[in-house]
C-alpha positions, 0 to 999 in steps of 0.5 A: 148379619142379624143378631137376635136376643134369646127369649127365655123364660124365666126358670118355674119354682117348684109347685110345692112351693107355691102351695107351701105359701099360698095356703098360709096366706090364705088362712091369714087372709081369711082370718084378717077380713073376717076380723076386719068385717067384725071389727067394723060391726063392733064399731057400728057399720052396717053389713047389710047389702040391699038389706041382707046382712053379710055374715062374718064368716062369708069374708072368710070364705069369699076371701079365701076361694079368691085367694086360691083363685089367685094361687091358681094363677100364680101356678099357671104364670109361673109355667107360661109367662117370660116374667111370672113374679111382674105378671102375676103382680100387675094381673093380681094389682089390676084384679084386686082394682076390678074387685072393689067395683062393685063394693062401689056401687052395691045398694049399701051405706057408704060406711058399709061400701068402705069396709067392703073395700078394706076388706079387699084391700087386706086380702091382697095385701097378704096373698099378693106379696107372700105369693109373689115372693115365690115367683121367679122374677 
C-alpha cells in the first residue's frame, strides 16, 4: 500500500487585491528613492555615472517600473506557484541582491556607488513586504 500526500496550491488572492496594494507601493517607493537620491545630493554625493548625472526623477521612474515589474510577478506566482507568499520573497530578495551588481561596479564615486544601493535597498523594502502580505502563504 503506498500513501501519497496531496499537492495543492495554495488558494490565489484576488487580483484586485494585489493591485490595491502594489500600486500604493510603488508610489511610496518612487517617492522615497527620489527623496533619498536628493537628500544624498543635498548632502554632497555625486549623481554622476561615467560623468552624467542621474536626474532625481529618474529614481522615481526606474523605482517604479521595476516595481510593477515586481507586481507582475506577484500576479503571476500568486496563480502558479504551490507557496506564492515564500516564491515571491525569495525571487524578489534574490532580485533585488542582482540589482545592486551594477551600482557596484558602474564608473562612479564610491559615495555615489552606495546611495545607488540604498536606493535599492528602500525600494524593496517598501514593495516586498506590502505585496507579500497579500500572498497566500
Amino acid at each position: 500500500m503506498t500513501i501519497t500526500a496531496p499537492t495543492t496550491t495554495a488558494p490565489a488572492v484576488a487580483p484586485r487585491s494585489l493591485i490595491r496594494t502594489g500600486i500604493p507601493a510603488t508610489v511610496l517607493a518612487a517617492a522615497a528613492t527620489s527623496m533619498v537620491a536628493a537628500a544624498g545630493n543635498a548632502a554632497g554625493i555625486s549623481l554622476d555615472i561615467d560623468g552624467s548625472p542621474i536626474p532625481v526623477t529618474g529614481f522615481a521612474v526606474l523605482t517604479a517600473v521595476f516595481s510593477l515589474v515586481g507586481l507582475a510577478l506577484a500576479a503571476v506566482l500568486n496563480r502558479r506557484a504551490r507557496t506564492p507568499r515564500r516564491t515571491f520573497v525569495r525571487t524578489t530578495v534574490a532580485l533585488t541582491a542582482l540589482s545592486v551588481v551594477p551600482d557596484i561596479i558602474v564608473d562612479a564615486a564610491p559615495s555615489t556607488k552606495a546611495l545607488l544601493a540604498l536606493t535599492h535597498l528602500v525600494a524593496a523594502t517598501i514593495v516586498i513586504p506590502a505585496l507579500a502580505r497579500r500572498l497566500a502563504a
